[in-house]
DORO-891853 format. One record per residue (C-alpha): residue number from 1; x, y, z. Coordinates in pm, 1 decimal. Example, Ala and Ser with C-alpha at 12.3 -4.5 7.8 and 13.67 -1.06 7.14 Angstrom:
DORO-891853
+-----+----------+----------+----------+
! num !        X !        Y !        Z !
+-----+----------+----------+----------+
!   1 !   1230.0 !   -450.0 !    780.0 !
!   2 !   1367.0 !   -106.0 !    714.0 !
+-----+----------+----------+----------+
***
This chain:
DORO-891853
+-----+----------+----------+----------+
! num !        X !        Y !        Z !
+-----+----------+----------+----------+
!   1 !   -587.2 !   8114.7 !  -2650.8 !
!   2 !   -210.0 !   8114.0 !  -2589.0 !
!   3 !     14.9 !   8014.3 !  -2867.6 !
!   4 !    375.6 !   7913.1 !  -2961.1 !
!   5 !    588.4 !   7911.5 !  -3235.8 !
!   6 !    906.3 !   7695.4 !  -3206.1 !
!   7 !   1176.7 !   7776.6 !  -3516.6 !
!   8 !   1491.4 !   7622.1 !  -3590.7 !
!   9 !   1480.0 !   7256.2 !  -3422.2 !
!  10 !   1529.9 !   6915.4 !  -3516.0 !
!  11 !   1280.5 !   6685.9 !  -3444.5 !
!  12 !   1329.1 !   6372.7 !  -3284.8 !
!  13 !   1039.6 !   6143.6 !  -3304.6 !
!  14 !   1019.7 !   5751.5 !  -3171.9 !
!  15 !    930.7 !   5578.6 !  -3445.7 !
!  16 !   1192.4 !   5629.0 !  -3665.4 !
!  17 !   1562.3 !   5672.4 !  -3697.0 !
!  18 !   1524.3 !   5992.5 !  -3906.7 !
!  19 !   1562.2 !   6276.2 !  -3791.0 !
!  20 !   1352.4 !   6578.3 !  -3928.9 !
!  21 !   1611.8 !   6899.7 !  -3953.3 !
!  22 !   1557.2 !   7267.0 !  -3928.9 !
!  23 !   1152.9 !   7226.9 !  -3888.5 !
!  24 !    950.5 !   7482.0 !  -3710.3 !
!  25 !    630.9 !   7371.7 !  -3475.4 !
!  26 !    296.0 !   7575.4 !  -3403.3 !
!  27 !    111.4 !   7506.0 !  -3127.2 !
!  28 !   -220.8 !   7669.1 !  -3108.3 !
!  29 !   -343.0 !   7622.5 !  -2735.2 !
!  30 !   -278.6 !   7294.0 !  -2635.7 !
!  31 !   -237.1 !   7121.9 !  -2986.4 !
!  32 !     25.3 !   7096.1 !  -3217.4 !
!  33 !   -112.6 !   7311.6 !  -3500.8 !
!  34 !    105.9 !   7199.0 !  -3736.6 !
!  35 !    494.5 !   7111.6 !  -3820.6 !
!  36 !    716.8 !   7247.9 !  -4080.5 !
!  37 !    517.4 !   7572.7 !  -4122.2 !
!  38 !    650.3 !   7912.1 !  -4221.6 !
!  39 !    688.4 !   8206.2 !  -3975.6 !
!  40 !    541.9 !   8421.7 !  -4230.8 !
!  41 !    209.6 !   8211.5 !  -4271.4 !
!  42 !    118.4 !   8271.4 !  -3881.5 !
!  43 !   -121.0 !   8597.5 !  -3769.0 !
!  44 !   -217.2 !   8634.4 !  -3413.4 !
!  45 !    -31.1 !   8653.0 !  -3100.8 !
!  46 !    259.2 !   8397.1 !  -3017.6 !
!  47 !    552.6 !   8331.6 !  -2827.1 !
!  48 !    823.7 !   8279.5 !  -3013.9 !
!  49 !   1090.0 !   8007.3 !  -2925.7 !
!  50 !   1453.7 !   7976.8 !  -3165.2 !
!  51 !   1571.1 !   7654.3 !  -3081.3 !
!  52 !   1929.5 !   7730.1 !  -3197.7 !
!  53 !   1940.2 !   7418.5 !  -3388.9 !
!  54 !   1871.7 !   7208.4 !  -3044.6 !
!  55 !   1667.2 !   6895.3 !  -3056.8 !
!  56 !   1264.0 !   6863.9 !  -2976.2 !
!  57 !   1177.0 !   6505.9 !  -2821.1 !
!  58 !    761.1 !   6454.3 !  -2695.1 !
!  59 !    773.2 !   6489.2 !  -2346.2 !
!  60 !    850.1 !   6167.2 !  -2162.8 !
!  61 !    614.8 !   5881.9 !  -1966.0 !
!  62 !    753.8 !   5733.3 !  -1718.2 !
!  63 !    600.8 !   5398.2 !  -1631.4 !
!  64 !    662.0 !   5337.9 !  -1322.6 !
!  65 !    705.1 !   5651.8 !  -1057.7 !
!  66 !    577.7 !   5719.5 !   -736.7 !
!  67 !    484.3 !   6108.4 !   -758.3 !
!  68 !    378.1 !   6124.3 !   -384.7 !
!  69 !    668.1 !   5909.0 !   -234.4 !
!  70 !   1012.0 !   6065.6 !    -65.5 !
!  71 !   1181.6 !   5763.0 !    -22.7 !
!  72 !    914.6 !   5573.4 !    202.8 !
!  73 !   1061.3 !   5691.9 !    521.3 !
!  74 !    843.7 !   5527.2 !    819.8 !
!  75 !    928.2 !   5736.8 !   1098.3 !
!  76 !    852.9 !   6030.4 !    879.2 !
!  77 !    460.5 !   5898.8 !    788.2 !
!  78 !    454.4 !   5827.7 !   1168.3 !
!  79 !    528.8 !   6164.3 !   1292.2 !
!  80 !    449.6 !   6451.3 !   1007.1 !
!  81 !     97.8 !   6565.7 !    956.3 !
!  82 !   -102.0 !   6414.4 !    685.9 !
!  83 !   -143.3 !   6746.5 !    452.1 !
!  84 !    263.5 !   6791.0 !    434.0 !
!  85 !    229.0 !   6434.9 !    205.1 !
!  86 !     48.8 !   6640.5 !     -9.1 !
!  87 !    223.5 !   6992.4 !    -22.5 !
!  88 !    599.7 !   6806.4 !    -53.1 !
!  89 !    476.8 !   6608.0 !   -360.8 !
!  90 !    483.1 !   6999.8 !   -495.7 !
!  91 !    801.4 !   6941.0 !   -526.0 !
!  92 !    825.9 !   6609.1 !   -652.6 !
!  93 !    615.8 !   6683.7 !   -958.7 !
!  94 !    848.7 !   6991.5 !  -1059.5 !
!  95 !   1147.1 !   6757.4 !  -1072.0 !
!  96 !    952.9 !   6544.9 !  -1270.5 !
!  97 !    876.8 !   6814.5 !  -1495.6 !
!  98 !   1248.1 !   6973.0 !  -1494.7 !
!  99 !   1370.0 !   6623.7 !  -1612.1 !
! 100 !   1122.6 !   6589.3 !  -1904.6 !
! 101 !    863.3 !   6385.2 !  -1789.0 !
! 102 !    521.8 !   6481.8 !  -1839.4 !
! 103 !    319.8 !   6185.1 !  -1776.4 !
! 104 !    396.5 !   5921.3 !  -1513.6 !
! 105 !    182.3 !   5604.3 !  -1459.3 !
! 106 !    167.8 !   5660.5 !  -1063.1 !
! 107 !    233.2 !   5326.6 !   -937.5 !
! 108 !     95.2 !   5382.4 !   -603.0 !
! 109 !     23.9 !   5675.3 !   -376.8 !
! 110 !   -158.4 !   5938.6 !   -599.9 !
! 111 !   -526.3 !   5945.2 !   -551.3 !
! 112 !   -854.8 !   6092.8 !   -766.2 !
! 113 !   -788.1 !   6417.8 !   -536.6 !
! 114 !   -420.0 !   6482.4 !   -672.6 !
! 115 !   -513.0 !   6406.8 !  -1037.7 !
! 116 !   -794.0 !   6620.5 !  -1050.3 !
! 117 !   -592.0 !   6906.1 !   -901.1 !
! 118 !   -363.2 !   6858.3 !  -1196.0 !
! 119 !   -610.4 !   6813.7 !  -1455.2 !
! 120 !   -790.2 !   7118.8 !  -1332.5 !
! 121 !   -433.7 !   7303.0 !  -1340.8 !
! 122 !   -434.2 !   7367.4 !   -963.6 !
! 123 !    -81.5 !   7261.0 !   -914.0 !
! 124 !    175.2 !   7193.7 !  -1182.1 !
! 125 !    219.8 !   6856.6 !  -1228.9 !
! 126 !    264.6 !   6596.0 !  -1517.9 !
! 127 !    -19.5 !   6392.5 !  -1670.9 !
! 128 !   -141.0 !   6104.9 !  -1384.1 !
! 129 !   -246.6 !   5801.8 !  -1448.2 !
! 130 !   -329.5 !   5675.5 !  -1113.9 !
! 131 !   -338.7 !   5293.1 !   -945.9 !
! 132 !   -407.1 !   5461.1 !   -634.3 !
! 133 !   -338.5 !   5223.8 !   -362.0 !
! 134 !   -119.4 !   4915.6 !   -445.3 !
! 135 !   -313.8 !   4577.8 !   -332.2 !
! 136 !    -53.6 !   4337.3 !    -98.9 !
! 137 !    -81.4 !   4033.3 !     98.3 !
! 138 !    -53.1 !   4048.6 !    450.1 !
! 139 !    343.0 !   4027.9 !    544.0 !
! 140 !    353.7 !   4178.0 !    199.9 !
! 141 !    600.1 !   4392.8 !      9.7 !
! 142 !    347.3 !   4742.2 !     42.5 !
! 143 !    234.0 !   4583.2 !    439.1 !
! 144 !    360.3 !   4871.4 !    644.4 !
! 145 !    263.3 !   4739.5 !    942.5 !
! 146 !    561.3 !   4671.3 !   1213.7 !
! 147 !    653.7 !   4409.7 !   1469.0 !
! 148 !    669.9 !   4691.0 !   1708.7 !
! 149 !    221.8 !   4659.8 !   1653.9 !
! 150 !    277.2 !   5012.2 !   1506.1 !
! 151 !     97.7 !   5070.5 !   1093.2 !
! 152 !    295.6 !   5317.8 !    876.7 !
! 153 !     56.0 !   5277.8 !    593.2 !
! 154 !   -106.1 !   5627.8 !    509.8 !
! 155 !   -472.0 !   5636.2 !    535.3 !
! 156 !   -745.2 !   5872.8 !    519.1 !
! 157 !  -1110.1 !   5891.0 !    331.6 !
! 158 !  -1090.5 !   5761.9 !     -1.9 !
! 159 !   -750.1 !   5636.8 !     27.5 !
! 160 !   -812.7 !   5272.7 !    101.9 !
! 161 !   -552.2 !   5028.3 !    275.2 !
! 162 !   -470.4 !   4796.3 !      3.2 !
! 163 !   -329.6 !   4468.7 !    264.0 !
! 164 !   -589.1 !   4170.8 !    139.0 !
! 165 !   -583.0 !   3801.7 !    154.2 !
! 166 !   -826.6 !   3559.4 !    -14.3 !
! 167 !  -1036.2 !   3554.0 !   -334.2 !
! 168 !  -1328.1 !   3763.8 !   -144.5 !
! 169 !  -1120.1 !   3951.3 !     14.5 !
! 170 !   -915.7 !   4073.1 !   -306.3 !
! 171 !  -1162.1 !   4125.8 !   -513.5 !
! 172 !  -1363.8 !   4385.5 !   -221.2 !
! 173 !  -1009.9 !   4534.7 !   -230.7 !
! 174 !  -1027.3 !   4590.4 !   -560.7 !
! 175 !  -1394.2 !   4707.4 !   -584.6 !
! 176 !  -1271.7 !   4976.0 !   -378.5 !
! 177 !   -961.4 !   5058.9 !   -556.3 !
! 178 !  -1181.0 !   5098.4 !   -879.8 !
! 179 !  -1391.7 !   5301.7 !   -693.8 !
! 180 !  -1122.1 !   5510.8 !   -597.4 !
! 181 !  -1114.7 !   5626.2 !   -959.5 !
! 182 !   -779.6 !   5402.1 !  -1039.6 !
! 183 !   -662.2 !   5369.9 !  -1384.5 !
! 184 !   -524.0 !   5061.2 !  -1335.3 !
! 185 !   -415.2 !   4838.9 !  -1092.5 !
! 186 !   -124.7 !   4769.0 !   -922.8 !
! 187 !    -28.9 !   4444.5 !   -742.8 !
! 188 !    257.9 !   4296.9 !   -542.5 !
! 189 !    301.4 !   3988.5 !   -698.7 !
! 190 !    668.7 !   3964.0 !   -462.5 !
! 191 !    859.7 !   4054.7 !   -203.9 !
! 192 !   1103.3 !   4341.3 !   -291.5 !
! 193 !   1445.6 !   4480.3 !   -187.9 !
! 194 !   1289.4 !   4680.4 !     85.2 !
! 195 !   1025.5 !   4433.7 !    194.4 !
! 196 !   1041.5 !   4401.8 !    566.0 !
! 197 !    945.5 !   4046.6 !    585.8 !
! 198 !    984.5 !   3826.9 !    247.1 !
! 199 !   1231.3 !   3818.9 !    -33.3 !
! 200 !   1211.1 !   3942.8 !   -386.1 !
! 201 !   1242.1 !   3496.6 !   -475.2 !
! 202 !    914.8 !   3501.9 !   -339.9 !
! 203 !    569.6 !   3507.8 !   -507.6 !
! 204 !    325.9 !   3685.3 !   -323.2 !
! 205 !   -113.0 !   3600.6 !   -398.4 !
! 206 !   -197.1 !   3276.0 !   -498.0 !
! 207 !   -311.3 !   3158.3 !   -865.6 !
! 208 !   -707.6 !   3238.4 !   -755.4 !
! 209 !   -604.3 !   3579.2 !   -588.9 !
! 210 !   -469.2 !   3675.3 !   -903.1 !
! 211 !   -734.3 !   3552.3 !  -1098.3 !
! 212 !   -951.8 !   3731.2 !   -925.2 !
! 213 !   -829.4 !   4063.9 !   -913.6 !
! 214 !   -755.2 !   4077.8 !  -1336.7 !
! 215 !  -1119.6 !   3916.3 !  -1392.3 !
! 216 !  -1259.7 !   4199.3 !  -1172.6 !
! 217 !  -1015.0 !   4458.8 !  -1360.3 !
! 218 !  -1081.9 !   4319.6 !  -1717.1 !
! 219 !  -1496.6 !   4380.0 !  -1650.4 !
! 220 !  -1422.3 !   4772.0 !  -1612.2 !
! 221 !  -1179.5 !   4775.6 !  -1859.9 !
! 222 !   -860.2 !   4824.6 !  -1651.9 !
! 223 !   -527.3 !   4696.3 !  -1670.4 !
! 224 !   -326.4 !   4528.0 !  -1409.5 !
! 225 !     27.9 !   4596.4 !  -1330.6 !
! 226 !    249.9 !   4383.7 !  -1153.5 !
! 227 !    542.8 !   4450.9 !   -894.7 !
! 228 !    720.0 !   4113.8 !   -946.1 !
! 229 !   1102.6 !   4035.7 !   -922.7 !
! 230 !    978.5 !   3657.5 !   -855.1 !
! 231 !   1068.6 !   3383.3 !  -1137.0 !
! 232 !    728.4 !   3175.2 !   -993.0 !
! 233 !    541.2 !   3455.6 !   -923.3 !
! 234 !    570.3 !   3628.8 !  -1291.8 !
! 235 !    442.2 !   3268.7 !  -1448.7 !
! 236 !    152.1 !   3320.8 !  -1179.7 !
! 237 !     77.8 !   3678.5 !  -1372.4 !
! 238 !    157.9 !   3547.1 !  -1709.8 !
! 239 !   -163.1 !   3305.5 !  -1631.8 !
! 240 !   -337.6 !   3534.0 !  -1440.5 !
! 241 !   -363.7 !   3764.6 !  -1748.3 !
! 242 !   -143.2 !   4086.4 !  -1657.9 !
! 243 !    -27.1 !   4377.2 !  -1909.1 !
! 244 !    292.8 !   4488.1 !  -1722.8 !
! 245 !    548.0 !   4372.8 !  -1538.7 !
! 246 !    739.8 !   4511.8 !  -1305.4 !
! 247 !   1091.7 !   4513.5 !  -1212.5 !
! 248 !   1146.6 !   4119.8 !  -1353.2 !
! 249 !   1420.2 !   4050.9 !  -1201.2 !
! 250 !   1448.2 !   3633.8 !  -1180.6 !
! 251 !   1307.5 !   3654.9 !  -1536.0 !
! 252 !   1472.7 !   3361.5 !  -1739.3 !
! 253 !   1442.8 !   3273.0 !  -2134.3 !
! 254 !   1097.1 !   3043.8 !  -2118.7 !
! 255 !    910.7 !   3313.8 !  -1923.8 !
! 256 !   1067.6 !   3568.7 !  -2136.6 !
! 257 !    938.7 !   3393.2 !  -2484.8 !
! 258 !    582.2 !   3354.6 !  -2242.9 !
! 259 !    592.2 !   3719.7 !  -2186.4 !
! 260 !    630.7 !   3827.0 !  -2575.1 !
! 261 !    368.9 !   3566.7 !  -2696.2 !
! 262 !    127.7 !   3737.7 !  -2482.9 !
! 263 !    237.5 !   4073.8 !  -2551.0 !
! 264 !    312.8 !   4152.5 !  -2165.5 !
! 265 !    497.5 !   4462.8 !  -2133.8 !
! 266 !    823.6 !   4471.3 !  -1912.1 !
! 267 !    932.2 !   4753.1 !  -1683.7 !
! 268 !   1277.2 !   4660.2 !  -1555.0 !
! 269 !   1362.4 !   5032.5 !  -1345.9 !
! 270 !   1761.1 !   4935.6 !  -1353.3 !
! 271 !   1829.0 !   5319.5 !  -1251.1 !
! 272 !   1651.0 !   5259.2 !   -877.4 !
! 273 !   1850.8 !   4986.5 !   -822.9 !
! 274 !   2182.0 !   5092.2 !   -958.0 !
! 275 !   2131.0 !   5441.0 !   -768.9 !
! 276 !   2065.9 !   5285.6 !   -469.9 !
! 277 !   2394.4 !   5049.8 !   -463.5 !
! 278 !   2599.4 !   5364.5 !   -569.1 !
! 279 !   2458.7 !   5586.5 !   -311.8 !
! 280 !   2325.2 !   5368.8 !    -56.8 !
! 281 !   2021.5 !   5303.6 !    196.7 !
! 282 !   1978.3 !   5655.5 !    423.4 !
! 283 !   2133.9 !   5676.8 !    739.7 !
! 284 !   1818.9 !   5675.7 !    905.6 !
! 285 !   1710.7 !   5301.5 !    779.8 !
! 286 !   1762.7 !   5066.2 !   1022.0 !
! 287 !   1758.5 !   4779.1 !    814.1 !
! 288 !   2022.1 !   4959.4 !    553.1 !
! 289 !   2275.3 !   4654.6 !    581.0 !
! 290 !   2047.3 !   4358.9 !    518.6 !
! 291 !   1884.0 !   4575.2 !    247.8 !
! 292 !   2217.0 !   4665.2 !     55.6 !
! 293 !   2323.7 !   4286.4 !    100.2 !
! 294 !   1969.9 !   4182.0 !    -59.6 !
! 295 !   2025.5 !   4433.8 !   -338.7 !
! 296 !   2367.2 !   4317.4 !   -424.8 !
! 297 !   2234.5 !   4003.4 !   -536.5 !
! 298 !   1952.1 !   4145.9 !   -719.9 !
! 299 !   2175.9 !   4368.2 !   -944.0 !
! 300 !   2444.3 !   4093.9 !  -1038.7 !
! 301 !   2205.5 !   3897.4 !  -1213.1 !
! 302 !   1943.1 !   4185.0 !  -1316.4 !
! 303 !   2104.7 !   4293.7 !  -1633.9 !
! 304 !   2184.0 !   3957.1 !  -1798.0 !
! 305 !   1847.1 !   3812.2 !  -1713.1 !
! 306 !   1677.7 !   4164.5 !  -1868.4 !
! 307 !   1925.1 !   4142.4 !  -2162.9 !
! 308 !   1753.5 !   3784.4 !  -2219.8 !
! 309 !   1427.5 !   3912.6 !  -2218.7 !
! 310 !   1509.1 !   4157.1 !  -2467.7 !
! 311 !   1667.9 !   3887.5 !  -2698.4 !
! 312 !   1356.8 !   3711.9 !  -2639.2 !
! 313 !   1130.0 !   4003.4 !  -2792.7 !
! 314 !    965.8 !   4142.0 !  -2483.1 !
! 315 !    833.1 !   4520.2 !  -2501.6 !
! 316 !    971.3 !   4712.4 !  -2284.7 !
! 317 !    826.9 !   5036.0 !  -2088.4 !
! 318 !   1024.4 !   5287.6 !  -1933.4 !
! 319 !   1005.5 !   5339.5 !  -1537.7 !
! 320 !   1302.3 !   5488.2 !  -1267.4 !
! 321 !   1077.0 !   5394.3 !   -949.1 !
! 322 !   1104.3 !   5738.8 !   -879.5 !
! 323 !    968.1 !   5763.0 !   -530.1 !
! 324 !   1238.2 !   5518.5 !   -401.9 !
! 325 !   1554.5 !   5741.7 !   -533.0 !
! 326 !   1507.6 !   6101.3 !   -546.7 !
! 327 !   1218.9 !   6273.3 !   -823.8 !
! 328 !   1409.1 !   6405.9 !  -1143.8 !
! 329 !   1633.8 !   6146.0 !  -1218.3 !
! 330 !   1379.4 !   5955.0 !  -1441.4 !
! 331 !   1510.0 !   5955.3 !  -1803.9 !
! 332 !   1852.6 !   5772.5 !  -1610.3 !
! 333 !   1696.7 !   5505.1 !  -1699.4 !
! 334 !   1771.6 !   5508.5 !  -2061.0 !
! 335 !   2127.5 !   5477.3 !  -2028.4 !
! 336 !   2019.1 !   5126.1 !  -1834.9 !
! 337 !   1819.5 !   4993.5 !  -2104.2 !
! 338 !   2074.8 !   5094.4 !  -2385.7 !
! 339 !   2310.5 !   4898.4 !  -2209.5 !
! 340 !   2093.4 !   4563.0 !  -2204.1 !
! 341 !   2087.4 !   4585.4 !  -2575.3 !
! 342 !   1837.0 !   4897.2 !  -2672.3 !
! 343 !   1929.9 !   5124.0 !  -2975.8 !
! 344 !   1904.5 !   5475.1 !  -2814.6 !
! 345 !   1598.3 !   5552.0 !  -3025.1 !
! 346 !   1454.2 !   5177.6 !  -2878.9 !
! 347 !   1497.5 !   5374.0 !  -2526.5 !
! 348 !   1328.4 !   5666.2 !  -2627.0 !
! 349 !   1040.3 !   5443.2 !  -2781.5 !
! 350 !    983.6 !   5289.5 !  -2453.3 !
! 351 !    976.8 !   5618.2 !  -2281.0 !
! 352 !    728.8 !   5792.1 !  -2479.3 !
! 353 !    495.7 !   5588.0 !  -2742.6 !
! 354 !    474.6 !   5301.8 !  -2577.6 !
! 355 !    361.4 !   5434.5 !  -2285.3 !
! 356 !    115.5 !   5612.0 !  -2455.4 !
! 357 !    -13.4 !   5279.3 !  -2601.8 !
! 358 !    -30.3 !   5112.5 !  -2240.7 !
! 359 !   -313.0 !   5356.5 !  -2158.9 !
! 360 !   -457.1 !   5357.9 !  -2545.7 !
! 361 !   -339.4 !   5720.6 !  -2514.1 !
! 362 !   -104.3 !   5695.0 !  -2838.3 !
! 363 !   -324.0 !   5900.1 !  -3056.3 !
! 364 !   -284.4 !   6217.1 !  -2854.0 !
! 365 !     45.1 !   6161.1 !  -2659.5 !
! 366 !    379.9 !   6005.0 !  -2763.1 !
! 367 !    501.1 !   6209.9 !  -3058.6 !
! 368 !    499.9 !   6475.2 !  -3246.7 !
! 369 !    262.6 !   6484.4 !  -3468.8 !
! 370 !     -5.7 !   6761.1 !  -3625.0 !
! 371 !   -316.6 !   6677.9 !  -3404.6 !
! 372 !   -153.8 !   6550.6 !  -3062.8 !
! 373 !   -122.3 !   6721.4 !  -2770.0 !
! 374 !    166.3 !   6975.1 !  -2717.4 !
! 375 !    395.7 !   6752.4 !  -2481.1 !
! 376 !    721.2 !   6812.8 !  -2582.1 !
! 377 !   1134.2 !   6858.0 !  -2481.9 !
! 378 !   1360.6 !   7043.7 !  -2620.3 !
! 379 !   1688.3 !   6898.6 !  -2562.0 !
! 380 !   2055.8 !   7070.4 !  -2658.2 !
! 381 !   2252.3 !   6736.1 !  -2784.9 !
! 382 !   2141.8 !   6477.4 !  -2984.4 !
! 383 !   2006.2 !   6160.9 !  -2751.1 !
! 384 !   2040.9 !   5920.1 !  -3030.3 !
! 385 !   2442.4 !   5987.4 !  -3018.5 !
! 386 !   2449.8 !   6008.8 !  -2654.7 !
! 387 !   2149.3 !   5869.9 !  -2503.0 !
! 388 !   2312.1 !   5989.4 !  -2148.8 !
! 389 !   2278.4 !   6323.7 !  -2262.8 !
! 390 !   1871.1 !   6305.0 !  -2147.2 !
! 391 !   1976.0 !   6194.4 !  -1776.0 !
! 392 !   2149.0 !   6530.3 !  -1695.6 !
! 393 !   1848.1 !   6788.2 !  -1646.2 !
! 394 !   2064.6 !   7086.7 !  -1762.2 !
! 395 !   2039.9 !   6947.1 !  -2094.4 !
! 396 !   1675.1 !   6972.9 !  -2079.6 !
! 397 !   1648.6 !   7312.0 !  -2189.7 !
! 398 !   1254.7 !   7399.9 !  -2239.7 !
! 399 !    934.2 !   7179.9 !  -2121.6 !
! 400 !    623.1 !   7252.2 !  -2292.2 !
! 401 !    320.9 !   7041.1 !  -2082.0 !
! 402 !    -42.8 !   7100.9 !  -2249.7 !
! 403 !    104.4 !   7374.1 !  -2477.5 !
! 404 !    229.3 !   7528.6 !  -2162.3 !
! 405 !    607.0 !   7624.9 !  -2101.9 !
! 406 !    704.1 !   7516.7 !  -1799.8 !
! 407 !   1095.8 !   7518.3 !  -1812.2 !
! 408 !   1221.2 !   7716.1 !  -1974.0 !
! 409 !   1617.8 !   7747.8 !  -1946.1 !
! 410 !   1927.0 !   7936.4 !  -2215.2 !
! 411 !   1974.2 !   7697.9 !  -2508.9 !
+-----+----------+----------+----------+
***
């Protein structure tokens, strides 16, 4: 059984502003053994890390990612062979890893096959938790099928299409996602920025859709997420009985106060969108110019309405959309929520307990605590002076996954 011994760090946990100094962590296998013991007291073979006074964080969750996804590139499904999907999400999940994520809650893409492969440690990925295919209406924001009578959407045996209209027709849909293996599931309760055919304004499955899909979630004990930028369509959820939504962009003050009564979680992303006005739609997308005009208006009223919800009490999860905008810049996000009105430790909360609790995961993931699994960062700064600091990847200096090093970079 491997071990590791980290000295001289100070640890940064979520739920609270203190920070524990000069501590020393032993993790025996995948466990942390214990926290604040004495070199001396240890017998056995270990690795030895001095963390030079640098600062150890548990290892981050983003809610929202897309670990199989380069950017949704339709003339790329159309012409590359099915198994490079797989082998160039290799690359996607060491990003992830190199940025100090290790756990994502796959919004759509990753199926039983590429969790299993990580649980099994096949490939090096982080933790999955996996909606598998993303249910949509027909026209809808995840309907890749073209005027031109051609179907981007990637299919293959036990990857089912998610387009479905009407209460029976939903709820086969999601009889087959659930038997898929999902975690959860994951709606489009909108149109999005890069819909090809509706707006983010509008709401997407009616009021007994919706119904149906979180009745036939709740009896196997699954959550449902929603992609919704819609004002209409969120109060739709809201009744429906989601536990997350996503994006929220037309979100106003009464659905905001609805939201925290019923202890709905909110995953804004800000960093997809922001990255995406800064750097732009690829060459290669036709549709680039209407896009970037749709997204404009998205992002000058995103951040006050957010801000709002915050004022209003909402819990908020941390998610990049990673999938859309290149793997590895996840934990930009922070800087995005600090900015709507977060404390930097308020960030890190929603990046890493939180998202623990989504999954009722929080008593083995989140922190860093004797007991828990050994997920954890260590970081050369202090985040809760610069929360920034966590969005550059050279400052995330080591990565230990499952009491595994998997970065492990010069302090």
């Amino acid at each position: 059984m491997s071990s590791l011994f980290i000295k001289n760090v100070n640890i940064l946990n979520p739920f609270s502003d203190e920070i524990l100094d000069e501590r020393n962590v032993f993790i025996k296998g995948n466990k942390i053994e214990s926290v604040g013991v004495n070199e001396t007291t240890l017998v056995g073979s270990y690795k030895v890390i001095d963390g030079q006074d640098a600062f150890l964080l548990p290892g981050f969750i983003d809610s929202h990612a897309h670990i199989m996804a380069n950017g949704f590139h339709k003339a790329e499904t159309m012409k590359n062979p099915l198994a490079l999907h797989f082998y160039r999400a290799l690359d996607n999940m060491k990003a992830t890893l190199n940025a100090g994520v290790t756990s994502i809650r796959d919004c759509g893409l990753a199926d039983i096959g590429v969790k299993m492969a990580q649980e099994r440690g096949m490939l090096r990925s982080p933790r999955l938790n996996i909606s598998v295919q993303p249910l949509s209406i027909t026209g809808g924001h995840f309907d890749f099928h073209l005027n031109s009578g051609f179907d981007m959407e990637i299919r293959y045996p036990g990857f089912p299409s998610g387009v479905c209209d009407g209460v029976e027709g939903v709820l086969k849909k999601t009889r087959q996602v659930i038997r898929a293996q999902a975690d959860f599931i994951k709606i489009m309760a909108s149109g999005g920025v890069l819909s090809a055919y509706s707006s983010p304004e509008n709401p997407q499955f009616n009021s007994k859709e919706l119904a149906a899909i979180v009745n036939e979630a709740k009896a196997n004990d699954l959550n449902v997420v929603a992609h919704c930028h819609s004002l209409k369509g969120m109060n739709n959820c809201i009744k429906a009985g989601v536990k997350s939504i996503e994006h929220g962009t037309f979100i106003d003050r009464k659905t905001a106060q609805a939201i925290a009564k019923k202890r709905i979680y909110l995953t804004p992303t800000l960093v997809v969108h922001h990255t995406l006005i800064e750097e732009g739609f690829p060459s290669w997308d036709n549709f680039a110019k209407e896009r970037l005009k749709k997204l404009e208006e998205v992002v000058k009223i995103q951040k006050e309405n957010i801000s709002i919800a915050y004022e209003e009490g909402v819990r908020f999860l941390m998610g990049s959309d990673c999938g859309v905008i290149d793997h590895g810049r996840n934990l930009g996000e922070l800087k995005y929520l600090v900015d709507i009105g977060m404390e930097p430790i308020e960030a890190i909360e929603a990046g890493t307990i939180r998202g623990a609790r989504f999954f009722k995961q929080d008593d083995r993931l989140g922190s860093i605590e004797e007991g828990k699994l050994a997920d954890l960062i260590m970081v050369k700064g202090n985040p809760v002076d610069d929360i920034s600091i966590l969005a550059d990847n050279d400052n995330i200096k080591k990565v230990v996954l499952d009491g595994k090093l998997v970065k492990d970079k010069l302090i």
